[in-house]
N, C-alpha and C positions, 0 to 999 in steps of 0.2 A: 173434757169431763168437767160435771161442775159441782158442786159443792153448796150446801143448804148455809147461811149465819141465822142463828138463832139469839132473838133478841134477850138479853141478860135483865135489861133492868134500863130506864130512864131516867136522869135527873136534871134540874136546873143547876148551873153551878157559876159565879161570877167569873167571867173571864173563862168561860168554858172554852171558848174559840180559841184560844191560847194554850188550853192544856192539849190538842189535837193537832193545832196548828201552829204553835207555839213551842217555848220548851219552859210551859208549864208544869212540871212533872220532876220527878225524883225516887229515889226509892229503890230497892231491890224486889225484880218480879216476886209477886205474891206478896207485897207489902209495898206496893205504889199509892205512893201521894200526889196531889195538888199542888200548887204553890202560887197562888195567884191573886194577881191586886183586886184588891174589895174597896173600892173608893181610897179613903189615906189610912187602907192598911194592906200589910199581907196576912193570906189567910191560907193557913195549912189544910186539907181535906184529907182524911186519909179515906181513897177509894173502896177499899171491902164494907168499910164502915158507911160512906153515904149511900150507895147503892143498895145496904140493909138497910134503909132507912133512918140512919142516924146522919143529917145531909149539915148539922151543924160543925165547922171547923176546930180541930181538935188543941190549937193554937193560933195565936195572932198576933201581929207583930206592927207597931205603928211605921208608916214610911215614914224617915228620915227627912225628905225630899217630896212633898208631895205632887208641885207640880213638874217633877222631874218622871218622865214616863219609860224613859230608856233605860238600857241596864238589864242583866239577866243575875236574878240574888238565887241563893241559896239559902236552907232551912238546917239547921245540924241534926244528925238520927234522931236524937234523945229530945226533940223541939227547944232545949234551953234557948238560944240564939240563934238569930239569921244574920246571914252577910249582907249586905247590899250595896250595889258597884252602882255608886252613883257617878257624876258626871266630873265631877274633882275629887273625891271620898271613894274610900271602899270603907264603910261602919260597920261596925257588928253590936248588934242590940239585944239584949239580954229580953227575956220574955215578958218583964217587968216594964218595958219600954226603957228601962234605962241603957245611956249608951257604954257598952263594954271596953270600946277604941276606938280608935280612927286612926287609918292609913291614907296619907293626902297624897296627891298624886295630879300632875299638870292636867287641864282641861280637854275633855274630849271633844269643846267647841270648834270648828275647823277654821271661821275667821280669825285673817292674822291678825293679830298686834289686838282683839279685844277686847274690852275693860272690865276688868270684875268689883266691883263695887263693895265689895266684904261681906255683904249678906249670904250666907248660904241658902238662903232658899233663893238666892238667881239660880234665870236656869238660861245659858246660851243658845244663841241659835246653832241648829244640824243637829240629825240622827242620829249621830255616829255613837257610839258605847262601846262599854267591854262586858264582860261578864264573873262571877265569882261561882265557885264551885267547893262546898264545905267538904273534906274526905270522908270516908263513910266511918271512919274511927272518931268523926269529932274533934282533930286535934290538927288542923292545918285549914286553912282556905288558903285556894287557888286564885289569883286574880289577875287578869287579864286588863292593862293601864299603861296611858299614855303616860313618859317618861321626862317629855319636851315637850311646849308649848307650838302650835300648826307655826309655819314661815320660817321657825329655827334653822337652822343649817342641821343641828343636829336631830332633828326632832326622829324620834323612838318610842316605839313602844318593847315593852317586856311581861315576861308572862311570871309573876313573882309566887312564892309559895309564905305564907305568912302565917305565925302561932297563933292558933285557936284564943289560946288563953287570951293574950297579951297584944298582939298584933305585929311583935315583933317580926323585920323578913329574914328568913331565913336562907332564901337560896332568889335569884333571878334568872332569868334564862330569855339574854335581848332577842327581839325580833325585830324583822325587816319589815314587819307589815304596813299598812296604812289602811285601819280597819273601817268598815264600816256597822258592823256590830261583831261579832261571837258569842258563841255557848261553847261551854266544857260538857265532857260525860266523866265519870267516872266507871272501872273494871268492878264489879262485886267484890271478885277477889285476890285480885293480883297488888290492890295499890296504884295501880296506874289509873291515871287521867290524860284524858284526851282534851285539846285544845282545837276547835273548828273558827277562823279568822274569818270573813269573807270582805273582800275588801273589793265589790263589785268590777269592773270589766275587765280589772288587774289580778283576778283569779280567786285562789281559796290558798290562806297556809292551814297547816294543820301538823300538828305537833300533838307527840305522846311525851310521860315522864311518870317517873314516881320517885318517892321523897324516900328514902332507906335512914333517915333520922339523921344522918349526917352531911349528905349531900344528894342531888338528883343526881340518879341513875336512869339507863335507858333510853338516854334523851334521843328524841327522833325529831328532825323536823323538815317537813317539806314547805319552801319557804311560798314558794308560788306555784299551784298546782291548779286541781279544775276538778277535786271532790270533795262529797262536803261529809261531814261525821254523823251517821244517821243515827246508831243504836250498837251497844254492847253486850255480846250473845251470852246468854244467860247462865251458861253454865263452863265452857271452853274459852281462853285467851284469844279473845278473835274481837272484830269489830265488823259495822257493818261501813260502805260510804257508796254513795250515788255521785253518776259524773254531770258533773252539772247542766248541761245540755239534755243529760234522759236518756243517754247513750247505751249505760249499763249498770248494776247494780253489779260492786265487788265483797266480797267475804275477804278479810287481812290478818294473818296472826299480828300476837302485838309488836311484831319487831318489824311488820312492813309486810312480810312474804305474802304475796298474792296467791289465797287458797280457791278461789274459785271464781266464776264469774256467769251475770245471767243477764240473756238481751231480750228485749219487751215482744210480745208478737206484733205480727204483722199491722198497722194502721188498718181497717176499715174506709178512712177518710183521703183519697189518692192524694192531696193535696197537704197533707201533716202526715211529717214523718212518725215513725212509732218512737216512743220513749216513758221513760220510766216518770212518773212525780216523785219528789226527793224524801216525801213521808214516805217512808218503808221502816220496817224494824221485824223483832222477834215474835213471832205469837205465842212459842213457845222453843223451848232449844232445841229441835227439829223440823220447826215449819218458819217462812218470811212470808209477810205481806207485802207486798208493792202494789201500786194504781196505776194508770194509765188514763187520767182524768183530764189531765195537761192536752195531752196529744191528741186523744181520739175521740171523734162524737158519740163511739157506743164507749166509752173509756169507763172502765171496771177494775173490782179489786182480783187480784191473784196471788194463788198459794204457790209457793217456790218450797224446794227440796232445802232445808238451811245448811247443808255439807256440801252439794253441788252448785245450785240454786238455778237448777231446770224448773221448768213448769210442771207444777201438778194438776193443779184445779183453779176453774176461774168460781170464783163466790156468787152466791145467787140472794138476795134478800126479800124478805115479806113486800107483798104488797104494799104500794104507796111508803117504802121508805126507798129513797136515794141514798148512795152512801157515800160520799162526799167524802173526804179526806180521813186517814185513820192513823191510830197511831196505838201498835199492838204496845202487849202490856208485858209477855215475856213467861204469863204463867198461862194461858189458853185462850185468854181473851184480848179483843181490843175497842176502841173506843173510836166514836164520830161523833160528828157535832152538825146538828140540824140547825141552819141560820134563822129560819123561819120562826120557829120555835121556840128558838134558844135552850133545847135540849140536849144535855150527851150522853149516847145510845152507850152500851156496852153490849157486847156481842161473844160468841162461840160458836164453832164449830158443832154441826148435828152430829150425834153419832153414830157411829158405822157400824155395819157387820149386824 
C-alpha cells in the first residue's frame, strides 16, 4: 500500500546537505533546529521559523577554527553559547564571539610523532574527530576526545561530561575506541545521551549515560558492535539504530532491551541484496521512515509501525521530485535535500480518511 508526501514548503539553507545527511540538527521535535557552517561561522536556523519564511539565522556563532572542518558542535537551548570539538580544543563561545573556555585535549591527527607548531589555527593531517553534545538543560557538554597522542602505547580516547559554565570535567568515562568521527543524541527526557563511535572496519561503539549531578549513572557501553545511533523516539525511553550493513532496523529501550525489529523488503535488483540506508528516525512517535536507496534501483522511502516496525506504507512523491535521503523531524514531517538545486524539501503525510 502506498502512501501520498505532500510537499511543506522549500528552502535554500547553507550546508543544507548536512542538516539531511549530516547531523546538522538539534532540538526537541516541534522545535528543530539547524546548526550548520556558513563559511567562518555557525549558523543557528530554527526550522518552523525558515520554512515561514523567516530563512534568516536566529544566532551565529564565529568558528574557532576556521580551516578546521571536522568535529560535530553543538548550540545550548537558550542560543547563549556553542561548543565546538575542534581537533586539540573542545571551546565554547559565548554569542558575543567571545571565548567562555577551553578544554585542551591531545590531537585527533593520526600521524605519529607530528609536530604542532603553536599556532592554533594548524589544522593536521586525517579525518578523524569527536563530537560535543550541549544537554538540553544547558548546564553540561558532552565531549567526545582523544586522551593520548596516535603511536602512544597508551593512546585513549574518553568520553568526558564538562560544566557548561566553566568547563570544568566532571565525570570521564575511558573508551576502547579508535575513532574515526562520532555524533551524540541526546533523550528529550530522560537526561541521557547517547554516544555513536564509528571507527570504520573495526565496527561502531556506542555508549549511553546520563550525569545525576553527582556522578554518571546508567552507563552502557557496547565497546565494538556493528550499529550506528540513528534517532531518539519522541516521546518513550527508546532509541532508534540500524546494522550497519542494512540488515535491519532496531527499536532499544534505554538500558539496551531489544523492543523490536524491522527487515527491508525484498531487492527488486537480483544482484543487491535488500537493506535498509542508515538515515531512518521518527516521523512522528508512531510512525519511522527508512530508505532503501543504498540497495535497490527502485529503492524508496517506507513507513514502519514505530512499536513493531513492520511495514506499513511505501511513500509515493509529486512529480519530478526524487526523494533522496531524509531525515524525519519527530513532529510529522521530514526533510530532503535536492543536490541539484541545493534545496531542502520538507514533507508530510496526506491525510486519510
Amino acid at each position: 500500500m502506498t502512501v501520498d508526501a505532500v510537499l511543506r514548503g522549500a528552502v535554500a539553507l547553507p550546508g543544507g546537505r548536512e542538516l539531511v545527511l549530516g547531523f546538522g540538527w538539534e532540538g526537541r521535535p516541534g522545535a528543530r533546529r539547524a546548526v550548520l557552517r556558513d563559511a567562518a561561522r555557525l549558523a543557528v536556523f530554527e526550522l518552523d521559523a525558515v520554512f515561514g519564511g523567516r530563512p534568516e539565522p536566529s544566532v551565529t556563532f564565529p568558528l574557532p577554527w576556521p580551516g578546521w572542518s571536522g568535529g560535530v558542535h553543538s548550540v545550548s537551548p537558550d542560543g547563549a553559547f556553542a561548543a565546538f570539538s575542534g581537533q586539540r580544543a573542545v571551546r565554547a563561545v559565548n554569542r558575543d564571539g567571545s571565548t567562555r573556555w577551553e578544554y585542551r585535549h591531545a590531537c585527533w591527527g593520526p600521524e605519529v610523532g607530528h609536530p604542532h607548531s603553536g599556532d592554533e589555527q594548524q589544522v593536521c593531517e586525517g579525518s578523524e574527530h569527536g563530537s560535543c553534545r550541549i544537554s538540553d538543560d544547558g548546564l553540561l557538554v558532552w565531549a567526545h576526545v582523544p586522551v593520548s597522542g596516535p603511536g602512544e602505547d597508551d593512546y585513549a580516547e574518553a568520553w568526558v561530561v564538562l560544566d557548561a559554565e566553566d568547563g570544568r570535567e566532571l565525570a570521564r568515562l575511558p573508551l576502547e575506541s579508535v575513532a574515526e568521527g562520532s555524533h551524540q543524541q541526546s533523550h528529550p527526557d530522560t537526561g541521557h545521551v547517547g554516544l555513536c563511535v564509528g571507527m570504520g572496519q573495526d565496527g561502531i561503539g556506542l555508549y549511553w549515560a546520563r550525569w545525576d549531578g553527582e556522578r554518571l549513572r546508567d552507563v552502557r557501553v557496547e565497546e565494538v558492535g556493528e550499529r550506528i545511533l540513528t534517532d531518539v523516539h519522541p516521546e518513550r525511553p527508546a532509541y532508534l539504530t540500524v546494522q550497519h550493513d542494512g540488515w535491519d532496523v532496531q527499536l532499544h529501550d534505554l538500558d539496551g532491551t531489544l523492543l523490536a525489529e524491522g527487515t527491508p523488503p525484498p531487492s527488486t535488483d537480483p544482484d543487491s541484496p535488500a537493506g535498509w540506508d542508515w538515515q531512518c528516525g521518527f516521523v512522528d512517535p508512531h510512525t519511522v521512515l527508512v530508505s532503501t536507496l543504498d540497495y535497490d534501483d527502485d529503492g524508496a522511502h517506507w513507513l514502519l509501525d514505530a512499536a513493531t516496525l513492520t511495514l506499513r506504507n511505501r511513500l509515493t512523491y509529486p512529480p519530478g521530485h526524487t526523494p533522496g535521503y531524509a531525515r524525519p523531524l519527530g513532529d510529522g514531517t521530514w526533510l530532503t535535500f535536492e543536490p541539484r538545486s541545493g534545496l531542502v524539501h520538507r514533507w508530510s503525510l496526506a491525510p486519510t480518511g
